[in-house]
N, C-alpha and C positions, 0 to 999 in steps of 0.2 A: 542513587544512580542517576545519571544525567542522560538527555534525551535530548537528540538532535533540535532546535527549534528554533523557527523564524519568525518573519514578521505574523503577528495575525488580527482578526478584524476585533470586533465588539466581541465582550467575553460573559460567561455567564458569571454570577456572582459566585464565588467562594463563602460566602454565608450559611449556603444551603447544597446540601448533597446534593452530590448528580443523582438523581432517580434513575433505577434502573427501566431499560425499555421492555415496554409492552406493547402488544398489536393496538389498546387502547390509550397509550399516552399520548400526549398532543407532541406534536413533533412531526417527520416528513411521513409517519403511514399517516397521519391523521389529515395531512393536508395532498399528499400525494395517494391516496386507498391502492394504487397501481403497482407504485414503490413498494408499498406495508407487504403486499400480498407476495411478490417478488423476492423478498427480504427474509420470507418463514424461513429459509433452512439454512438462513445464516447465521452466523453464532451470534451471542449475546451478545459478546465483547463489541462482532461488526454494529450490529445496529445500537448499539449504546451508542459509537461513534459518532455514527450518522443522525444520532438525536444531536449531538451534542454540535456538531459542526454546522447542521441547519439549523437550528437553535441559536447558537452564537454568530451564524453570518463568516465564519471562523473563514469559509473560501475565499469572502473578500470577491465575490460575484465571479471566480474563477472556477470551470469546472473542476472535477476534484476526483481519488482514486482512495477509497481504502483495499489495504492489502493486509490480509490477515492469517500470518502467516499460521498458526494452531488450525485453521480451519482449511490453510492450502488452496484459499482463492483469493481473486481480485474480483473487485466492486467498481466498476466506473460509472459516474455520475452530472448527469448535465450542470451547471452553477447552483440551479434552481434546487439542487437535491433530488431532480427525479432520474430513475435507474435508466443510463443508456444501456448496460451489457452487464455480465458476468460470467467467470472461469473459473474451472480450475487454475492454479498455476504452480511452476517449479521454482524453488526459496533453495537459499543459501544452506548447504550441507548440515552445515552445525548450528546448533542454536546458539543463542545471544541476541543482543540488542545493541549492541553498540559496535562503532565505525573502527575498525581496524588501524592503530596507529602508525600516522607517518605511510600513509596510505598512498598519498599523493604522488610519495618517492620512489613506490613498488610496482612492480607489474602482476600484472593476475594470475600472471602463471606461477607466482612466487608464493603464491599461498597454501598454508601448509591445510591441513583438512581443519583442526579445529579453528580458524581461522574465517571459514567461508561461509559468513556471520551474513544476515542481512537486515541490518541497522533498522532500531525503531526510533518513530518520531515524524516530524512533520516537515515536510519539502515541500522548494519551488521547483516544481520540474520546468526543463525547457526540453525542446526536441533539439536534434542533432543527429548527428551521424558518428561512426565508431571509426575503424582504421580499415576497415573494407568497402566504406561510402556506403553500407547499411545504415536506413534511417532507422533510431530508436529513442526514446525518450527518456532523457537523462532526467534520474531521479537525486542524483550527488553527482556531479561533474568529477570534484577533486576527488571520492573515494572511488571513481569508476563504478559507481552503483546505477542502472535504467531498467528499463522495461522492454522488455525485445520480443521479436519473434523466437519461436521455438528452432532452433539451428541444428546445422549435421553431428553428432558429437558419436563418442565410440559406443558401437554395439552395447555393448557391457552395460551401460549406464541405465538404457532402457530410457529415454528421455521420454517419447511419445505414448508410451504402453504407463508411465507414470503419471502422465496427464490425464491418460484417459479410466484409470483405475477409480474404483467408487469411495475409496479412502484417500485420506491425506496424509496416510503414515507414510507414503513412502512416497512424497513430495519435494523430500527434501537431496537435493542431490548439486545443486547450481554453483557458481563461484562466490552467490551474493547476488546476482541481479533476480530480477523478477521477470522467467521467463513463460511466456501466452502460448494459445496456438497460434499457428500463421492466421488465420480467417479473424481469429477475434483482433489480435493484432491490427488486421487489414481495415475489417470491418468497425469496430469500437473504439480502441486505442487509440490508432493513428488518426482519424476523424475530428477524436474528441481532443487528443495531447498533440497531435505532431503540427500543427501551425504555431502555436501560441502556448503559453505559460500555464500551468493548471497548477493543484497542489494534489500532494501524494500523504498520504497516512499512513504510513505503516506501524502495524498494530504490534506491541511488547510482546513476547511470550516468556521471558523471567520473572516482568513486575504485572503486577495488575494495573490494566488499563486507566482505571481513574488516578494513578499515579501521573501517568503523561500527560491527561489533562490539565491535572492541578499546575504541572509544571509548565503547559501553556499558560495556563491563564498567570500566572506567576510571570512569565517572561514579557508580558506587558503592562505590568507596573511601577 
């Protein structure tokens, strides 16, 4: 299975397993204790990430966003690795990982349900704006995939009452973008992503995570 991937910094070795993470392994709780403590109720998968990306320098001194979508939040992260915010958030309808083909050619409204996928792997986000001159933070320009505010959408869909529910089963409803509340948006996102370049992680829910890894570190040798 291939995995979105771009440029990235120093990598860890492939010689030796990723270790999985623990409140005790040396990585950003051990160096961040703020971060670690902040970190408990999120899933394994996220903070395996976040060993592995402060570890390898992976942001390339760019703040940086894991998105997870099994766990139905977003993580956003100053360069350093320490925790500026965390959400809930709404993910792409259907599961999958990968970018819908010929994406570039289609309009959003064109996508049929199984389709409204929200691609894993590792992005250059930049900020910009959509077709209504709302700012948002483009996570794939050409698939139309960002991070946006939470917007008016129909009744039915329940967008807000899904944000604010204590599960993540029923998170999943979006076209594929990763959508916040307004405040964290206002307050976290836009702060940290809306001037300048950051990278975005979005975490697999078909393969196991250290599959995407390997296939970073693999993509710069």
């Amino acid at each position: 299975m291939a995995f979105a991937v771009f440029a990235a910094g120093p990598l860890l070795s492939l010689a030796a397993p990723l270790a999985p993470y623990t409140e005790t392994s040396a990585g950003p709780a051990a160096a961040n204790p703020h971060t670690g403590m902040a970190l408990v109720a999120a899933s394994t998968d996220a903070r395996q990430a976040l060993r592995w990306v402060v570890d390898a320098h992976d942001n390339q001194g760019l703040p940086f966003v894991i998105v997870d979508k099994k766990g139905g939040r977003i993580f956003v992260f100053e360069a350093d690795g320490q925790l500026r915010g965390a959400s809930p958030a709404l993910m792409g309808l259907a599961p999958g990982d990968q970018t819908v083909p010929g994406m570039a050619q289609r309009s959003v409204a064109s996508l049929r349900d199984y389709e409204r996928t929200t691609p894993a792997g590792r992005f250059v986000s930049e900020p910009g704006h959509n077709l209504q001159g709302e700012a948002i933070v483009w996570i794939d320009y050409a698939a139309k995939l960002a991070i946006h505010r939470l917007r008016p959408a129909p009744v039915a869909e329940r967008r807000a009452e899904r944000l604010a529910s204590d599960t993540p089963d029923d998170n999943r409803i979006s076209m594929g973008c990763v959508v916040v509340p307004v405040s964290f948006y206002e307050t976290v996102v836009g702060p940290a992503l809306g001037k300048s370049r950051g990278i975005v992680y979005v975490l697999p829910e078909t393969q196991p995570l250290q599959r995407m890894l390997v296939a970073l570190q693999l993509s710069q040798r």
